[in-house]
C-alpha positions as CSV (number, residue, x, y, z in Angstrom):
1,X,40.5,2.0,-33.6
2,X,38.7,3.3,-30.5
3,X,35.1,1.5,-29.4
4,X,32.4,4.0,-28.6
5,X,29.8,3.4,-26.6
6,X,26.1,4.4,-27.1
7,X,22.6,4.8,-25.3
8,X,21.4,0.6,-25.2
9,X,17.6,2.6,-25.8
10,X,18.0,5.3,-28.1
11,X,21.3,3.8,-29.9
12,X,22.3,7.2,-31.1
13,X,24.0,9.3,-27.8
14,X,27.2,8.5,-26.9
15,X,27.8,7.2,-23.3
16,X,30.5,6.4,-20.6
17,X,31.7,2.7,-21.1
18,X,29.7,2.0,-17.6
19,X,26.7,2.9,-18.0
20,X,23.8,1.7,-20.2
21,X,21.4,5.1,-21.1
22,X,22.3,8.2,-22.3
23,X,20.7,10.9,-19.8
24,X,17.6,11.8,-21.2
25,X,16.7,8.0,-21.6
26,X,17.6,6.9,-18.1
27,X,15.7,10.3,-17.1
28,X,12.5,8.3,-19.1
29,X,13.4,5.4,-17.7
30,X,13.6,6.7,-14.2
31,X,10.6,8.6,-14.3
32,X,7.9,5.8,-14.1
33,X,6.2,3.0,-12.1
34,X,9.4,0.5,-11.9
35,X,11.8,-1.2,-9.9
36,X,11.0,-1.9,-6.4
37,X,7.6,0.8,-6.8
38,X,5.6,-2.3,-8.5
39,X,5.2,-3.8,-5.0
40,X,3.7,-1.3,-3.2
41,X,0.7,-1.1,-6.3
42,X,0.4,-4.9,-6.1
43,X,0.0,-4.4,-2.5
44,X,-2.6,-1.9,-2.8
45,X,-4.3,-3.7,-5.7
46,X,-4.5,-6.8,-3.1
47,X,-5.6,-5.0,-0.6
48,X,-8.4,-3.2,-2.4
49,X,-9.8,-7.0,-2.9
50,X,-9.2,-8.2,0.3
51,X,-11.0,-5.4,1.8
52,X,-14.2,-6.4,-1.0
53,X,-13.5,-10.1,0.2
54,X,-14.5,-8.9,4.0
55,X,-17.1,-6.8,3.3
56,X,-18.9,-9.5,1.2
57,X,-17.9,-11.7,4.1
58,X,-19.6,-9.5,6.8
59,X,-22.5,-9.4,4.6
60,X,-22.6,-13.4,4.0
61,X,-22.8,-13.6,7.8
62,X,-25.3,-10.8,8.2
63,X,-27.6,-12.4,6.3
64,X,-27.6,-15.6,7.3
65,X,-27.9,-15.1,11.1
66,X,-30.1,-11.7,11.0
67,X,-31.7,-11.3,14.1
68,X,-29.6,-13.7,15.9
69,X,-26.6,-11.8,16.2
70,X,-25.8,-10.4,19.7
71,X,-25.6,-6.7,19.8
72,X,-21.4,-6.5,20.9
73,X,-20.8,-8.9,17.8
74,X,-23.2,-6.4,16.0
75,X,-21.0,-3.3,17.1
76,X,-17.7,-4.9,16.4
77,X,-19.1,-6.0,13.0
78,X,-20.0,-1.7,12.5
79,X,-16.9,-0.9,13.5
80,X,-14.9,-3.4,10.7
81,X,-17.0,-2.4,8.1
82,X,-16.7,1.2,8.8
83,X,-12.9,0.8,9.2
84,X,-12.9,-1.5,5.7
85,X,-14.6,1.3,3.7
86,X,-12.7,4.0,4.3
87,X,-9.2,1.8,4.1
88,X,-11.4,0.9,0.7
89,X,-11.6,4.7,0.3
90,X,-7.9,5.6,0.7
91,X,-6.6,3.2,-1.1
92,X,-8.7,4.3,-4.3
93,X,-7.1,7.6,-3.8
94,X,-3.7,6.4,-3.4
95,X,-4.1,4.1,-6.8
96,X,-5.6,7.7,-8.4
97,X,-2.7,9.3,-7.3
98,X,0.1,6.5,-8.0
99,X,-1.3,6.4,-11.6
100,X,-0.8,9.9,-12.2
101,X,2.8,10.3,-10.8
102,X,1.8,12.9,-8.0
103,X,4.3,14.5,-5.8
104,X,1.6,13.7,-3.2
105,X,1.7,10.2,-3.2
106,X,4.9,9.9,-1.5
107,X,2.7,11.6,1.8
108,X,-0.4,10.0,0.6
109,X,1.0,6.4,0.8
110,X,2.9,6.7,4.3
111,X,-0.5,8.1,5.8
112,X,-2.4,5.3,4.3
113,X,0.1,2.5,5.9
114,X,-0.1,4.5,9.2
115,X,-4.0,4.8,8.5
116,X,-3.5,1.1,7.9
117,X,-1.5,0.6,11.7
118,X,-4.2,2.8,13.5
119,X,-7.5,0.9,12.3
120,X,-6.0,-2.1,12.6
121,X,-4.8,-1.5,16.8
122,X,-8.5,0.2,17.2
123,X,-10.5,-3.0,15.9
124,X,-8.2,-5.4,17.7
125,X,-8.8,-3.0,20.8
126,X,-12.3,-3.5,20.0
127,X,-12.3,-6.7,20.1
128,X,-10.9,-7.5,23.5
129,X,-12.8,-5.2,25.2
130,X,-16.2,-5.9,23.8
131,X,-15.4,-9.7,22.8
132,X,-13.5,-10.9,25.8
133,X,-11.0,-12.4,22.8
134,X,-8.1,-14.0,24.4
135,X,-5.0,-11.7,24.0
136,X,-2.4,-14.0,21.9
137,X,-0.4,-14.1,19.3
138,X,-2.4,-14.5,17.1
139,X,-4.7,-11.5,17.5
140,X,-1.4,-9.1,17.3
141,X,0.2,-10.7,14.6
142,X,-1.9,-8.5,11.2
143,X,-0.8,-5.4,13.6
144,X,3.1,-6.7,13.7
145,X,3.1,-7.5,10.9
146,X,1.5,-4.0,9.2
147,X,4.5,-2.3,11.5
148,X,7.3,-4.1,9.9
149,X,5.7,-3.1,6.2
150,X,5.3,-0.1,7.7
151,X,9.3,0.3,8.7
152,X,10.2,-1.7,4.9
153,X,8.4,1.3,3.1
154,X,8.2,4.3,4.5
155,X,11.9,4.6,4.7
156,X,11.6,3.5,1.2
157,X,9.5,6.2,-0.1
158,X,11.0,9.0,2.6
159,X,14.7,7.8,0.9
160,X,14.8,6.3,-2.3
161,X,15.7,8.1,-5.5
162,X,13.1,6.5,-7.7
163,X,10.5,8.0,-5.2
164,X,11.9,11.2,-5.7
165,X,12.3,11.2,-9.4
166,X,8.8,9.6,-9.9
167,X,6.9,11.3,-7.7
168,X,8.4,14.4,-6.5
169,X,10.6,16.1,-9.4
């Protein structure tokens, strides 16, 4: 008597003994948010609150020391705010995007990590040459570490096959 394998999902197709789905399930299966493509949503997610976290931060300190606040502080605090918002901004249209499975996102999320690389270089720019802030460790390491996201997922969305079956087919 001879064993014959079918779909795990649909439990009527019959498969190959190695694999799990029949075609048109593992096409389904394929063809949504999953795998390794939940991370870079958390990460926008967290970074859509962070960015409300320093806003209402720059705000706390804004009102409390109104008036007292020198005006190169002032500038530098312009400059993050504006930079914040329109990360703020971007990200918003990369979640509208990555919610609807557009072939855009793919583009749309490598030029908001680049976006990312940029603001973040320009305010810590910004800072040394309007601050005087000691240049350390410490004031590069957000940008290094932004760079080696930036390697992790860009080659992920430029490669993978999820990517592609999500987003672009």
């Amino acid at each position: 008597m001879e064993h014959k394998w079918v779909c795990i999902q649909c439990g009527e197709k019959e498969i190959p003994q190695y694999a799990e789905y029949c075609d048109e399930c593992a096409e389904k299966r394929i063809s949504r948010i999953g795998g390794w493509l939940w991370l870079p949503l958390i990460t926008l997610f967290l970074s859509l609150g962070a960015g409300g976290y320093t806003l209402s931060e720059w705000y706390d300190l804004y009102q409390q020391n109104a008036g007292y606040i020198p005006d190169r502080v002032l500038q530098v605090m312009y400059i993050n705010i504006a930079f914040t918002i329109l990360t703020m901004l971007l990200i918003l249209t990369t979640l509208y995007y990555f919610f609807r499975l557009s072939r855009y996102l793919p583009k749309l999320f490598i030029a908001f990590i680049l976006f990312a690389i940029a603001s973040e270089a320009i305010q810590e720019i910004v800072l040394v040459n309007l601050l005087d802030v000691n240049v350390d460790f410490t004031l590069y390491y957000p940008l290094i570490r932004l760079v080696i996201y930036a390697i992790i997922w860009v080659s992920y969305f430029l490669v993978s096959e999820r990517v592609k079956r999500t987003f672009v087919h």
